[in-house]
SEFI-106546 format. One record per residue (C-alpha): residue number from 1; x negated, y negated, z. Coordinates in nm, 3 decimals. Layout:
N
(NUM; (X; Y; Z))
...
//
This chain:
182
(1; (4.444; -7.228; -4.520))
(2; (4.801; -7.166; -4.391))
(3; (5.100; -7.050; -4.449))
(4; (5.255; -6.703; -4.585))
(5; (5.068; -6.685; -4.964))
(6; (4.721; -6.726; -4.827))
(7; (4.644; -6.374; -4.743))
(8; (4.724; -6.332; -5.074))
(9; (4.467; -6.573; -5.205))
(10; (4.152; -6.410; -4.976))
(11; (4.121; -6.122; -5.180))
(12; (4.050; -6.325; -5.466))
(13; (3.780; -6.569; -5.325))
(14; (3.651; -6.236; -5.138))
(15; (3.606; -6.061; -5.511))
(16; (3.835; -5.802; -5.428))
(17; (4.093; -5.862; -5.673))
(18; (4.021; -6.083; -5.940))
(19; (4.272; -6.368; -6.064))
(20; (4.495; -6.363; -6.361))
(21; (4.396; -6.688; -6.467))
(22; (4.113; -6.936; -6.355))
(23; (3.765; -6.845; -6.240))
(24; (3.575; -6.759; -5.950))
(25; (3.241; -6.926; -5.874))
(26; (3.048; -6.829; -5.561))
(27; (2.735; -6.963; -5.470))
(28; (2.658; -7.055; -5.805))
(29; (2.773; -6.735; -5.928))
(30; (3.073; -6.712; -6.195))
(31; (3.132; -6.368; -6.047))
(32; (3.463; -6.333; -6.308))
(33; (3.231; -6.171; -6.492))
(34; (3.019; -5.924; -6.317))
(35; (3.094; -5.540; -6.380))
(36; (3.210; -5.343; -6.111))
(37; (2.879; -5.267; -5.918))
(38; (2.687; -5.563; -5.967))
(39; (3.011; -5.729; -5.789))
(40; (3.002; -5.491; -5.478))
(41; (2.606; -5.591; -5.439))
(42; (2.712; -5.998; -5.460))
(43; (2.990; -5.924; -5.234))
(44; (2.772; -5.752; -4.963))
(45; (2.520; -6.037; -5.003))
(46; (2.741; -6.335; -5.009))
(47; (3.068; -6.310; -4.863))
(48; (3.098; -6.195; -4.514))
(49; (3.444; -6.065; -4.379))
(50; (3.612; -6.072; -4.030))
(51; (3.951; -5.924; -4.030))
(52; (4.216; -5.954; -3.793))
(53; (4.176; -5.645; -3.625))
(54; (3.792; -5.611; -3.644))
(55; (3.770; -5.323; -3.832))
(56; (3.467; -5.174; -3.648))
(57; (3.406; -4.799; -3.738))
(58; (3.459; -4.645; -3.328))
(59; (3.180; -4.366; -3.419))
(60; (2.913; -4.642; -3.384))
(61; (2.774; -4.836; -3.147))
(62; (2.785; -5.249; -3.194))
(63; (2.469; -5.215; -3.299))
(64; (2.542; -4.969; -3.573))
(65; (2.810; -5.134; -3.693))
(66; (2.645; -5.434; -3.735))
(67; (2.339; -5.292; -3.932))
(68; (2.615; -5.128; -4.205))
(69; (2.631; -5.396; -4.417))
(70; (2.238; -5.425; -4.419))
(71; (2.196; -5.043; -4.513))
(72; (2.439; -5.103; -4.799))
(73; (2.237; -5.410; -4.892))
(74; (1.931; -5.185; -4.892))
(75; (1.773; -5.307; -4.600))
(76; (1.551; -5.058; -4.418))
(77; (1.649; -4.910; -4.072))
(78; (1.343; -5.143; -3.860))
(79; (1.430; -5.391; -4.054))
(80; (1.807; -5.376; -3.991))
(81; (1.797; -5.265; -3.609))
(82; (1.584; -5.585; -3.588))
(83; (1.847; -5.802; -3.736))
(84; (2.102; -5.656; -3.546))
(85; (1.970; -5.717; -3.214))
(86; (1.855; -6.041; -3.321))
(87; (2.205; -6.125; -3.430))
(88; (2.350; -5.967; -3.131))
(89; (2.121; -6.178; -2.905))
(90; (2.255; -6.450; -3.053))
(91; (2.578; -6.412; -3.001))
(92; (2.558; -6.324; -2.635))
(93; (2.639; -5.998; -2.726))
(94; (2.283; -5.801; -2.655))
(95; (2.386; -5.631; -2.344))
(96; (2.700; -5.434; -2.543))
(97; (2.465; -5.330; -2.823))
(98; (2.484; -4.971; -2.749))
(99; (2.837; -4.975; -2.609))
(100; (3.147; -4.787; -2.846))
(101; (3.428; -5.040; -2.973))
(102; (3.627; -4.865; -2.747))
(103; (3.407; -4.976; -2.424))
(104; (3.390; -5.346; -2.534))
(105; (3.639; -5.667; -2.544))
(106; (3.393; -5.817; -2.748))
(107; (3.530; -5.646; -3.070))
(108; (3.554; -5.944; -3.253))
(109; (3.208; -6.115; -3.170))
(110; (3.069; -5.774; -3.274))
(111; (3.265; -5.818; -3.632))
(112; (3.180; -6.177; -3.700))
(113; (2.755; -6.024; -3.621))
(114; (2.887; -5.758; -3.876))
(115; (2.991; -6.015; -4.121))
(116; (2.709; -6.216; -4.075))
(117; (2.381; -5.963; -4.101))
(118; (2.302; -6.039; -4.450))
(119; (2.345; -6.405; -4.401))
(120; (2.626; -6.453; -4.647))
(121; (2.688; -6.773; -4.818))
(122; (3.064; -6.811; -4.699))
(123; (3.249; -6.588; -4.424))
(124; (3.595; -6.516; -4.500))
(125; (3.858; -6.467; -4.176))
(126; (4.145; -6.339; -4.224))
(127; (4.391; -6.408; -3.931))
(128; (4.046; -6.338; -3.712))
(129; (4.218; -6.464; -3.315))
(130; (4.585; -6.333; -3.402))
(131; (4.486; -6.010; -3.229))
(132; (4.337; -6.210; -2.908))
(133; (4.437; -6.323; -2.564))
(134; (4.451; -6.698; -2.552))
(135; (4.109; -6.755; -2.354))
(136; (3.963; -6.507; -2.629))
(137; (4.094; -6.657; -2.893))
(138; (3.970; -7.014; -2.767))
(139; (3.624; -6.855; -2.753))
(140; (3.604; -6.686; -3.116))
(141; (3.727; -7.052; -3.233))
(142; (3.448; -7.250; -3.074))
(143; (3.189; -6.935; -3.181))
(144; (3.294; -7.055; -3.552))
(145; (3.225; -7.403; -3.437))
(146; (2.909; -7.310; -3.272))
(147; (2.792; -7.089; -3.603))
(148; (2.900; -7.323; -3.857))
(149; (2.702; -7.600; -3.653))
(150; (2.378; -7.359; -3.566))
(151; (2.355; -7.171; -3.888))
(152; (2.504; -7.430; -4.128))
(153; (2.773; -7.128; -4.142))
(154; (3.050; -7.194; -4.408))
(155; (3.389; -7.063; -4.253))
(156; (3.738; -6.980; -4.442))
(157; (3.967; -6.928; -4.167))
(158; (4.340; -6.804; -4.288))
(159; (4.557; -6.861; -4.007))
(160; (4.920; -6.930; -3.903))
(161; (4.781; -7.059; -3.555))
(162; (4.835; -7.477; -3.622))
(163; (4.629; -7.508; -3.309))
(164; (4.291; -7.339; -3.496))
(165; (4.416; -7.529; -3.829))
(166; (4.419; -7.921; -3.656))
(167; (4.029; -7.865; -3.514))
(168; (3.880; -7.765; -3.879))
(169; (3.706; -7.969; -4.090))
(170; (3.936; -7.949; -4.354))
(171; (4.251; -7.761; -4.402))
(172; (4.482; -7.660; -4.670))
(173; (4.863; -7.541; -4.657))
(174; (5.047; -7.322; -4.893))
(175; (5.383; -7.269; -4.936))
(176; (5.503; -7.036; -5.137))
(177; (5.160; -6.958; -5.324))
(178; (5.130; -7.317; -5.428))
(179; (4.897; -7.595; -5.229))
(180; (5.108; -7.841; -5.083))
(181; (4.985; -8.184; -4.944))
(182; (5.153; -8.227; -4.589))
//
């Protein structure tokens, strides 16, 4: 997606805000109509989020912040540090595992390993490279690309950057809240 309304639409698909009209259905999951906590448990299990400024917590570690989301999904602390590092390893990123967000320029590889612990079913990215140098940014593009082609990794990338938008798979513009065909 593209184009100024679309931030306005991730909330909805990520279950944060729910829509006046319509339905949501994730995964199979009509999740219109899940109370309050049963939402936040699909939402840690199924939707993964990278935001534009990666949002790690700069008390932790990458490693830490990549097991979060699998302590709030109830995963136990072998179990997650094993995940992590797997995840990390992965990604390339095994070396910075016990490096601060502050000591790394891998923020946003660490955030897309945060957003994918608990193997969600879609990964939402909101404006994920608009933060980035231009070699960076080419390299977080091409790590959705590698994911989505490795992990069978479903990606919804809001951007305004045209250049990410022409190399998806599929993309959709808004203009003024609406989907437009151009």
């Amino acid at each position: 997606m593209s184009g100024p309304a679309a931030p306005e639409r991730l909330p909805i698909m990520g279950t944060l805000d729910m829509p006046d009209k319509g339905s949501v259905m994730i995964d199979g999951t009509l999740v219109n109509h899940l109370k309050e906590k049963e939402l936040s448990a699909f939402r840690n299990k199924h939707i993964g989020f990278v935001f534009q400024f990666h949002q790690l917590l700069p008390e932790f570690t990458a490693l830490e912040n990549v097991m979060i989301p699998a302590f709030i999904a109830g995963m136990g602390q072998q179990e997650a540090k094993a995940a992590a590092n797997e995840i990390l390893e992965f990604m390339g990123l095994a070396e910075r595992a016990s490096h601060k967000p502050n000591e790394m320029y891998e923020k946003q590889r660490v955030a897309v390993a945060r957003a994918l612990i608990n193997h969600p079913a879609v990964v939402l990215a909101d404006e994920p490279s608009g933060s980035l140098d231009t070699h960076n940014k080419e390299e977080l593009h091409q790590l959705f690309f590698d994911l989505r082609n490795r992990l069978g990794q479903t990606f919804v990338i809001v951007t305004h950057d045209e250049g990410l938008a022409q190399i998806t798979d599929r993309t959709i513009h808004l203009k003024d809240g609406e989907v437009c065909n151009y």
